[in-house]
C-alpha positions as CSV (number, residue, x, y, z in Angstrom):
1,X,0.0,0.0,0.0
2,X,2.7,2.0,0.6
3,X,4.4,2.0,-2.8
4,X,1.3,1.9,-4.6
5,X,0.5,5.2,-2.6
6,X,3.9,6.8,-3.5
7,X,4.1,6.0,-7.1
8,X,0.4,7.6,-7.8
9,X,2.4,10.6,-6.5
10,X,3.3,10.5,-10.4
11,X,7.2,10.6,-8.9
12,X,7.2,14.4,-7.4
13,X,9.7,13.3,-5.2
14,X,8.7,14.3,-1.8
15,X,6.0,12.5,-0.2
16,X,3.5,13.0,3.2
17,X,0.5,11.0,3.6
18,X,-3.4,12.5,3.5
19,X,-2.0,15.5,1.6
20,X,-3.7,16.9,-1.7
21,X,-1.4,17.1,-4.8
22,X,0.2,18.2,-8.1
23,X,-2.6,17.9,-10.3
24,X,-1.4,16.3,-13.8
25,X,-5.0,18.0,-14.8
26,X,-4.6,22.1,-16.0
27,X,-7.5,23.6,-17.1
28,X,-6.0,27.0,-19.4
29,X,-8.0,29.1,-21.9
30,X,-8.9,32.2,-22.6
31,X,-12.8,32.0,-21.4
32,X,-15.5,32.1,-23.7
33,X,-13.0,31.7,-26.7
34,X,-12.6,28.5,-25.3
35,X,-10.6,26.7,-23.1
36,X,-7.9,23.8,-23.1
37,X,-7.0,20.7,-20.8
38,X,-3.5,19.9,-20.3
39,X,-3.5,16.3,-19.6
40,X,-0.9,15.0,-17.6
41,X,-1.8,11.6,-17.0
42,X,0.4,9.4,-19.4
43,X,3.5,10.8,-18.5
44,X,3.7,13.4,-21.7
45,X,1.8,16.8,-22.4
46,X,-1.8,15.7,-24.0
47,X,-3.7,19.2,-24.8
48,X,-6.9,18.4,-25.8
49,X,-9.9,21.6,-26.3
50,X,-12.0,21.7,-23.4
51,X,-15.7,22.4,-23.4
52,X,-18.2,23.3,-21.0
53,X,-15.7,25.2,-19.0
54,X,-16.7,28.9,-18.3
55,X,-13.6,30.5,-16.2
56,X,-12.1,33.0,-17.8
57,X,-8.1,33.2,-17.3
58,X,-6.4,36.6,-17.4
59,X,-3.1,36.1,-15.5
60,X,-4.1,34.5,-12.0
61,X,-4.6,30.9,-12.2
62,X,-4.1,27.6,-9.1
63,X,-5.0,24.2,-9.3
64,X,-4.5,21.7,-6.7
65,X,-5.2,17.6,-7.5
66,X,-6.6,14.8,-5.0
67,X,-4.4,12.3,-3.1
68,X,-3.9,10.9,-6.7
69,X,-3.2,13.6,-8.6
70,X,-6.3,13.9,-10.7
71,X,-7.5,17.4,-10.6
72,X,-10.1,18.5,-7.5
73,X,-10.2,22.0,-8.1
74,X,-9.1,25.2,-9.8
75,X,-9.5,28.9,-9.4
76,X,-8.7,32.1,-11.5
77,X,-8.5,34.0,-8.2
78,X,-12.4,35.4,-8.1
79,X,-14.1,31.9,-8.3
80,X,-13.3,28.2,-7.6
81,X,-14.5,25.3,-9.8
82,X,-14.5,21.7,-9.3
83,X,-13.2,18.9,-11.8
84,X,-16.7,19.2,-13.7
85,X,-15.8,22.6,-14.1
86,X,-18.3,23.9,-12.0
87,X,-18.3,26.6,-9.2
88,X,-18.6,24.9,-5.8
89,X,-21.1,26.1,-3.3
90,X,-20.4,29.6,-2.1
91,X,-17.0,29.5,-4.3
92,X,-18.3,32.8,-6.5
93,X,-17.3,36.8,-5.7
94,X,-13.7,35.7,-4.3
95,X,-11.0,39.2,-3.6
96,X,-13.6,41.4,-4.0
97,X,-13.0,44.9,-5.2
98,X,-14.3,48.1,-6.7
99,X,-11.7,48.4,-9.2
100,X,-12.2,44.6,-10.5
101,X,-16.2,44.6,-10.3
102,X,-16.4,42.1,-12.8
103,X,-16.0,38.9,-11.1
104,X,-16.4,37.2,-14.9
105,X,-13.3,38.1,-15.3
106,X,-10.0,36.0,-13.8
107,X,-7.9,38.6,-11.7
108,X,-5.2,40.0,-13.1
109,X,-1.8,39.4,-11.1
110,X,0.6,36.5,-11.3
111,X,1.0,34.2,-8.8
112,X,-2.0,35.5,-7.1
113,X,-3.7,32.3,-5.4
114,X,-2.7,29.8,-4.3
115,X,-4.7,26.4,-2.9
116,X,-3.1,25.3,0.4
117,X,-4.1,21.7,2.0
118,X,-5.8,22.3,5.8
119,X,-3.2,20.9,8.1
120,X,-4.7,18.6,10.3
121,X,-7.6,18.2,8.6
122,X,-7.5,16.0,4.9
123,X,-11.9,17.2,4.4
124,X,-10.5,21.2,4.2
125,X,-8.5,23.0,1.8
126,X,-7.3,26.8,2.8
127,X,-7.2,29.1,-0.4
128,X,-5.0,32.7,-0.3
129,X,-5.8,35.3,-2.6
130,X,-5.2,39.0,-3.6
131,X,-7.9,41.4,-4.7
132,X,-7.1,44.6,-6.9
133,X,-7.3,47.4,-4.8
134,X,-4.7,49.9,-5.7
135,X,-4.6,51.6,-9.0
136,X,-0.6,52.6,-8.8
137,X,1.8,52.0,-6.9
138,X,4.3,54.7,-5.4
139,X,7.4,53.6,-7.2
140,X,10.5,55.6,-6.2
141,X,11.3,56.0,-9.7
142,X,7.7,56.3,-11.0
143,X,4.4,54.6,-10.9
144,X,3.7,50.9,-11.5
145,X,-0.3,49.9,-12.5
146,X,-2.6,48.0,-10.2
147,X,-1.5,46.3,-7.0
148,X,-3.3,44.4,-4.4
149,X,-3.4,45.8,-0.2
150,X,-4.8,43.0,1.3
151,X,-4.3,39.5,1.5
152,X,-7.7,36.9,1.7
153,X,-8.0,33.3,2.9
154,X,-11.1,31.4,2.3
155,X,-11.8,27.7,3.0
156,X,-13.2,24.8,1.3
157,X,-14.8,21.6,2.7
158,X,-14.7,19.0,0.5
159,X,-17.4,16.6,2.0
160,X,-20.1,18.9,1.3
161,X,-22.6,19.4,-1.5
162,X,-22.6,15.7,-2.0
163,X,-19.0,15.4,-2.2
164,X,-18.7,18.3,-4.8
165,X,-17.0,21.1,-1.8
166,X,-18.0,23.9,-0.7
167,X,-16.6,27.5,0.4
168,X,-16.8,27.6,4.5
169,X,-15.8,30.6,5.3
170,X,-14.7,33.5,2.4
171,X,-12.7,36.7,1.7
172,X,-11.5,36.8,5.2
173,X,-8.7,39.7,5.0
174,X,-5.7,38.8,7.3
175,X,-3.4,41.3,5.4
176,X,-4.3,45.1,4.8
177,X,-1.2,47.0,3.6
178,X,0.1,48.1,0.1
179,X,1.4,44.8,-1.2
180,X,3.1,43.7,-3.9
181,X,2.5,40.9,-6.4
182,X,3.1,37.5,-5.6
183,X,2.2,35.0,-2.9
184,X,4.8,32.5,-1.8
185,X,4.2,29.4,-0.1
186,X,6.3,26.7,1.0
187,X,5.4,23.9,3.0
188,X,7.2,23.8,6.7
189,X,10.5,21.7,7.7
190,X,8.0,19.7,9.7
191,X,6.4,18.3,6.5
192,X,2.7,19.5,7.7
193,X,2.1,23.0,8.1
194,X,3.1,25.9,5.6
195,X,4.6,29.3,5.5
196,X,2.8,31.9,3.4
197,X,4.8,35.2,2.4
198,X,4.1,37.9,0.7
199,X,6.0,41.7,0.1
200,X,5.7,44.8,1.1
201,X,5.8,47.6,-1.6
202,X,7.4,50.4,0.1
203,X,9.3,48.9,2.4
204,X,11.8,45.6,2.0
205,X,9.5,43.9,4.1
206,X,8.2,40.8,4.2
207,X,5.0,39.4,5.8
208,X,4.6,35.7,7.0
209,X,2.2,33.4,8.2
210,X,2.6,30.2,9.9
211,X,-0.6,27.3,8.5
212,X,-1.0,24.6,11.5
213,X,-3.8,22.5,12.8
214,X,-4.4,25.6,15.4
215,X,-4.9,28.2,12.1
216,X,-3.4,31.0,11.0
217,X,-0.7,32.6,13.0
218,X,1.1,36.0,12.1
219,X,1.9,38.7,10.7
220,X,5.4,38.3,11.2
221,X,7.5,40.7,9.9
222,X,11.1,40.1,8.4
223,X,13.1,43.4,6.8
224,X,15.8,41.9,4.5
225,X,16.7,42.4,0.5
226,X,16.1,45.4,-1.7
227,X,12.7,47.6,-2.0
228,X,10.3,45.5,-4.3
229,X,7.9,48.0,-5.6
230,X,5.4,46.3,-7.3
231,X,6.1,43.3,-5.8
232,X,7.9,39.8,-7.5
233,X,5.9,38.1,-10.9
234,X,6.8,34.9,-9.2
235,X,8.5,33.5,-6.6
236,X,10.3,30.5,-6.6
237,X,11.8,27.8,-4.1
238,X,14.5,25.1,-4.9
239,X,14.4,22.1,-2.3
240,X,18.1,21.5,-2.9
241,X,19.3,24.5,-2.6
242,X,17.0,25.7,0.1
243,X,16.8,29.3,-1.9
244,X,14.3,31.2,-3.1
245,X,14.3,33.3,-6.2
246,X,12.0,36.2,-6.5
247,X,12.1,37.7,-10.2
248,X,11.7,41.5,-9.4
249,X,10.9,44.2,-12.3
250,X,10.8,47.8,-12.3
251,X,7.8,48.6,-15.0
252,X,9.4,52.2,-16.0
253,X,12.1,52.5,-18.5
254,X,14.4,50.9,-19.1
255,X,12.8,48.5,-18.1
256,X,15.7,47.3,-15.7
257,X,14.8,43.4,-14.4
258,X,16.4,41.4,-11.5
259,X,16.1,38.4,-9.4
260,X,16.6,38.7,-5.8
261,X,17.8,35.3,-4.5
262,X,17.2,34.3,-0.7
263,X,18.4,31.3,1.6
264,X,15.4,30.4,3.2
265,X,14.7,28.5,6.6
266,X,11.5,26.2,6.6
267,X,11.5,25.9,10.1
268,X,11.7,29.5,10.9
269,X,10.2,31.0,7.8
270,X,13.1,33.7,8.0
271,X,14.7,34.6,4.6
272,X,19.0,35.1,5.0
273,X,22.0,36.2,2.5
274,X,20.5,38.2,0.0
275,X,21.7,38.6,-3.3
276,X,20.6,40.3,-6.4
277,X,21.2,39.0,-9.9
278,X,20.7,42.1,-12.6
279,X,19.8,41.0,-16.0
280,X,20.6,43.3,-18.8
281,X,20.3,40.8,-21.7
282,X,16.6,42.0,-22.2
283,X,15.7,43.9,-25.1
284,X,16.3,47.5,-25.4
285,X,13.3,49.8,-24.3
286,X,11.0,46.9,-23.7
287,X,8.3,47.1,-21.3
288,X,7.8,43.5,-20.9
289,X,7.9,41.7,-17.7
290,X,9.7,39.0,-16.9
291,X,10.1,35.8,-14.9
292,X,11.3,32.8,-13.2
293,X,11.3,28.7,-12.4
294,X,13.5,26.4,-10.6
295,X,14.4,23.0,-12.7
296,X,12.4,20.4,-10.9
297,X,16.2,19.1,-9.4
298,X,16.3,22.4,-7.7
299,X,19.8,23.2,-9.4
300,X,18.9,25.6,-12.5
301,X,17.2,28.8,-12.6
302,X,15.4,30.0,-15.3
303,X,14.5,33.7,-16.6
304,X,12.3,34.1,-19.1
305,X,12.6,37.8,-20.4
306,X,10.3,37.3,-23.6
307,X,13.1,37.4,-26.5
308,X,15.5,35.3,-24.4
309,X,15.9,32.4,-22.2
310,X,18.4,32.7,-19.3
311,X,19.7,29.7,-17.4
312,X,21.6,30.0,-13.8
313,X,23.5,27.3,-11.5
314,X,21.8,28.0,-7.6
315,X,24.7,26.0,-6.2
316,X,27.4,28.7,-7.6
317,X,29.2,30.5,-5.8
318,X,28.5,33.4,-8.2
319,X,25.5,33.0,-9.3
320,X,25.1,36.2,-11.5
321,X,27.9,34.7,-13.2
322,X,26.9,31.4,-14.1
323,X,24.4,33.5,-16.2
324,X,23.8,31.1,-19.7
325,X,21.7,32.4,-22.7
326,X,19.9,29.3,-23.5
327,X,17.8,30.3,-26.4
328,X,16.8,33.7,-28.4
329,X,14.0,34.7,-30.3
330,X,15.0,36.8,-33.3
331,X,12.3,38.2,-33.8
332,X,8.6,38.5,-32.0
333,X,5.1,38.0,-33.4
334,X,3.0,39.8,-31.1
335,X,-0.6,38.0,-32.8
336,X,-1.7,35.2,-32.2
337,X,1.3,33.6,-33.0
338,X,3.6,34.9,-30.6
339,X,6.1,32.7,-29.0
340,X,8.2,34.6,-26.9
341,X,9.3,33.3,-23.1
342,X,7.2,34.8,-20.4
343,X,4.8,32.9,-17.2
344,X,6.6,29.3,-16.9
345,X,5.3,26.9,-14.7
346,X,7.3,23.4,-14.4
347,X,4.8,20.4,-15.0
348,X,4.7,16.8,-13.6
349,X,6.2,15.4,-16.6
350,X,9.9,17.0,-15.6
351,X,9.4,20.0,-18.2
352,X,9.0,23.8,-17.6
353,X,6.3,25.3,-19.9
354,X,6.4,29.0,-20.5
355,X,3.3,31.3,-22.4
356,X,3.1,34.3,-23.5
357,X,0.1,35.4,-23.0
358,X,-2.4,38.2,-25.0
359,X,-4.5,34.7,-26.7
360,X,-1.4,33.4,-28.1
361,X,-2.0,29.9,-29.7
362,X,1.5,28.6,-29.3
363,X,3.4,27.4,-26.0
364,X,7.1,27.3,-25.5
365,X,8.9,24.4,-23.4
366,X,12.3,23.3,-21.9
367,X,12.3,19.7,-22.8
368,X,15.3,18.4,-20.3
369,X,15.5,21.7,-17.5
370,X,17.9,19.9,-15.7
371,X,20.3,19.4,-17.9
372,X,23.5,22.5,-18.2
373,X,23.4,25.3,-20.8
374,X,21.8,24.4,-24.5
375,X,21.4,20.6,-23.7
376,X,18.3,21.6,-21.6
377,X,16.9,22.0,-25.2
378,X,14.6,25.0,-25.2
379,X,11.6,25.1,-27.9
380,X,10.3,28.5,-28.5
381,X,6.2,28.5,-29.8
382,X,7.1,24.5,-30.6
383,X,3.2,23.4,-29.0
384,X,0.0,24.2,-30.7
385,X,-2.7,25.2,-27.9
386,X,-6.0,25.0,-29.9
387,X,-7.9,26.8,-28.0
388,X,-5.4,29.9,-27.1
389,X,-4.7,31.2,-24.0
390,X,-3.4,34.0,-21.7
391,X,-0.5,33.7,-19.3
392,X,-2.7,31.3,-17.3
393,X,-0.8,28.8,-16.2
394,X,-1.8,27.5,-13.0
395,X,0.6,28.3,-10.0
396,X,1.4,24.9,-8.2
397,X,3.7,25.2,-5.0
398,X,5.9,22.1,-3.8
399,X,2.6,19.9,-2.7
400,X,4.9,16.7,-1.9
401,X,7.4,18.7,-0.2
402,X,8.5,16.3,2.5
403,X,10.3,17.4,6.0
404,X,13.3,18.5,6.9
405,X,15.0,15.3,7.9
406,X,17.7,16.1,10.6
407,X,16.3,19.6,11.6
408,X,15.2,21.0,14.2
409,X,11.3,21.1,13.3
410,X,11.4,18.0,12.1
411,X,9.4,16.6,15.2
412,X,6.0,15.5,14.0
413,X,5.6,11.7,15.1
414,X,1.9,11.5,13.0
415,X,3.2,10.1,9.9
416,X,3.4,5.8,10.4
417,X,5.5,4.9,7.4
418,X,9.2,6.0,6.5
419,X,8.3,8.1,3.5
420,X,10.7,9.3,1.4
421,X,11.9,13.5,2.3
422,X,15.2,14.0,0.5
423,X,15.2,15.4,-3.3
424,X,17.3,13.4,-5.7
425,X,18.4,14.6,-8.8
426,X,18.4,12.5,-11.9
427,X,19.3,13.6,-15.0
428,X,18.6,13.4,-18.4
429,X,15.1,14.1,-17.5
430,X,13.7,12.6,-19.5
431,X,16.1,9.8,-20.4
432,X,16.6,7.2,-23.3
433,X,19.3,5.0,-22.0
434,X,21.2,6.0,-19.3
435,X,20.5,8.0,-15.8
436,X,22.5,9.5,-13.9
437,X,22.3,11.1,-10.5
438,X,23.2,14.0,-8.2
439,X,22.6,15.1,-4.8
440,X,24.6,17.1,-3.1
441,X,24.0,14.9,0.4
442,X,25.3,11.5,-1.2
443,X,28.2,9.9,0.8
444,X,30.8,7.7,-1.0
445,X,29.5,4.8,0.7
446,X,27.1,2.0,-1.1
447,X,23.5,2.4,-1.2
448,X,20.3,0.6,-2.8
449,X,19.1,1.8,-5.6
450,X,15.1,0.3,-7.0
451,X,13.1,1.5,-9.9
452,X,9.2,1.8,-9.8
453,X,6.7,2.6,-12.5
454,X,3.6,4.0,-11.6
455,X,1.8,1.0,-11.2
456,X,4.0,0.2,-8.1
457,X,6.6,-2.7,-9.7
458,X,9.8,-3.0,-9.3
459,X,12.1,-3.3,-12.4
460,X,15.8,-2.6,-10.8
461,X,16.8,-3.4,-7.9
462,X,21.0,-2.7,-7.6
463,X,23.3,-2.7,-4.6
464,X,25.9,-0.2,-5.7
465,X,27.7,3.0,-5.3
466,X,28.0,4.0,-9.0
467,X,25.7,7.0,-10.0
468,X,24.8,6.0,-13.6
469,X,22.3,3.5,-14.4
470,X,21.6,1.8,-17.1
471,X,17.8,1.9,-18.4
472,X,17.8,1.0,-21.8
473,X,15.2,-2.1,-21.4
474,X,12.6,0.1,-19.5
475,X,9.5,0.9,-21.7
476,X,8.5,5.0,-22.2
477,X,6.4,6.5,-18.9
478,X,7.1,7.7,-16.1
479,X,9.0,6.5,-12.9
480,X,10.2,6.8,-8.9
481,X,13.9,6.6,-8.2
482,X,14.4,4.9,-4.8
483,X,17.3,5.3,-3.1
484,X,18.2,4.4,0.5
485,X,22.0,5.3,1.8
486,X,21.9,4.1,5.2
487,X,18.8,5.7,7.4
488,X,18.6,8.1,4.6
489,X,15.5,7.2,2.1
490,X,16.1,9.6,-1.4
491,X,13.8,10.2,-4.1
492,X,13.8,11.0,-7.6
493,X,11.6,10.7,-11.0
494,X,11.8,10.6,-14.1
495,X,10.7,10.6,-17.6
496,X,11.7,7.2,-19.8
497,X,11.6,8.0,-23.4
């Protein structure tokens, strides 16, 4: 039962039991031009056009799956639907605001909900969301359009309406202040409960919240990094690095874009050793925004700065100069073919996506994100998305994030089995005939290495202290890693092609 349970985890790599998940489900479109499913399920993308869906996408988008990945609900930030693609009970006039009245209409910040699982209790499901309330913001050098000031949680109980959920309690403000864009959550060192950030937009301050069995605790307040005015398009977190990248962009010309990178402690929720990576490959006098995603291995960094792809190495001593240009777009087609870099989200299938936006038809991917430089194989506008869409791409935090094993807050005593917590990382991902691995907590001495596919059976099972593995005779899909060095239980997937 436990392996069975694991592997339906479609090999995320970090596992806690009773815990909602990555859904291998995205619903993306535009809204009554149609939407699209992105269909997870086999291992590889399957976008198929979507009817009877009637959310309408404009930058904000979360999904969060069951226990076995399939999808159990998603929001565009001012309404919830189910898996039929209907709103749940009460789940209608989310963030509500007088400068947004028309709650047909998805809300327009990135990053700007975000489903969290109820700790404590596996029949509620906590979601955070921003409302438009500011028109500008006071930028020191200028003004930046439309910003949130306050921060919303509402809360879902699944058993109701016949098993279809409904909202329990809504728009519940536990943040009033001038905010920027972009919530951050991360689950806690203890494996159970979860930290929930967001920015100041005058001040370099940051607000957290602690999510336990006992409810929402906080503000707490943490002054560290650079002024973010206007807040961070996304926000980041990389498991094996234990950083955070926040990609930061000043929308006045020139236009000048950065990514503030933070250590970040899951047991205290404080952020540590700030440093700021400038990018100045962007293209001269644009006014297009930018952002970021961490390889699903946690080592590479990603920018997306429309005409160009940037990749940087988070276990570099100099980050900034680790800087690779990955791919460039000569020139941009700003109809409906456009094809440039923009909101990326990294999928289940070990592949970062990246959209455009504005009703574009065409998707842009990173086929192998943890591999160096070019051989991470980039695809500008290579996928056809029949339907369109905006930059809709739901944000999905680290669901099977494990505990800290060894920490401090690593206390909890609830969970029965020894599930895996350690990241491994496994690259080519995906792979045709050889794997190899890397982790950065590996020891020289031996350690067991097993093979899963996602219907739980074992097909290698090797004693051994050599990191490359032969997997030639393995048939295409998807599979779990297993590795056990000692106590120490690691985890990895990975795509067979």
């Amino acid at each position: 039962m436990k392996k069975y349970y694991l592997l339906l985890l479609l090999c995320l790599g970090y596992v806690t039991l009773h815990a909602q998940h990555t859904p291998v489900q995205w619903v993306v479109g535009i809204g009554p031009a149609g939407h699209n499913m992105f269909d997870f399920t086999t291992g590889t993308l399957n976008i198929q056009p979507l009817t009877g869906a009637t959310a309408h996408f404009t930058e904000t988008s979360a999904a969060i799956g069951n226990t076995d990945s399939s999808l159990l609900y998603y929001s565009n930030g001012v309404a919830i639907y189910n898996s039929n693609h209907v709103k749940i009970q009460n789940g209608d006039s989310l963030s509500p605001s007088p400068l947004w009245p028309d709650l047909n209409h998805g809300l327009r910040f990135y990053q700007a909900a975000v489903f969290i699982p109820y700790p404590g209790d596996s029949n509620k499901i906590y979601i955070f969301h921003y409302s438009l309330d500011s028109l500008y913001f006071p930028c020191a050098n200028g003004t930046f359009d439309g910003g949130p000031d306050k921060l919303y949680y509402s809360v879902i109980d699944k058993t109701l309406n016949n098993g279809h959920g409904a909202v329990i309690a809504k728009n519940n403000v536990i943040q009033n202040t001038l905010l920027g864009h972009g919530i951050f959550t991360v689950k806690h060192g203890n494996g159970r409960d979860w930290w929930v950030v967001v920015r100041d937009v005058t001040q370099p301050v940051f607000y957290r919240f602690l999510i336990s069995p006992t409810g929402i605790a906080g503000p707490f307040t943490q002054t560290i990094g650079p002024v973010a005015c206007g807040g961070f398009n996304s926000m980041r977190y990389s498991a094996l690095t234990n950083k955070m990248a926040c990609f930061r962009v000043f929308y006045n010309y020139p236009n000048v874009r950065f990514i503030d990178i933070y250590d970040f402690d899951r047991c205290t929720g404080l952020y540590a050793n700030p440093q700021t990576v400038t990018i100045t490959h962007y293209m001269p006098g644009a006014i297009f925004s930018g952002f970021c995603e961490v390889a699903p291995g946690g080592r590479y960094l990603y920018a997306a700065i429309y005409d160009k792809l940037l990749q940087y190495d988070l276990t570099a001593a100099n980050i900034q100069a680790s800087a690779v240009v990955v791919d460039t777009i000569d020139s941009i087609n700003f109809g409906i073919n456009r094809h440039a870099y923009a909101h990326m989200q990294a999928a289940p299938d070990g592949k970062i996506y990246s959209v455009s936006g504005s009703a574009s038809i065409l998707m842009s991917v990173i086929n192998n994100p943890d591999s160096a430089g070019k051989a991470c194989n980039p695809a500008a506008g290579s996928i056809n998305i029949p339907n369109g869409m905006n930059s809709d791409l739901p944000y999905i935090p680290l669901y099977e994030l494990g505990s800290l094993p060894g920490s401090a807050c690593d206390t909890l005593t609830a969970i029965a089995e020894p599930l895996p917590k350690n990241k491994l990382l496994v690259y080519p991902n995906p792979a045709s005939n050889q794997l190899t691995i890397d982790n950065l907590q590996l020891t020289n001495k031996p350690f067991t290495v097993t093979i899963y596919d996602v219907l739980g059976k074992a097909h290698l099972i090797q004693n051994t202290n050599s990191s490359t593995f032969d997997i030639s005779t393995l048939t295409p899909g998807l599979y779990v890693l297993h590795l056990q060095q000692g106590d120490t239980i690691y985890t990895g997937r990975f795509v067979k092609e």
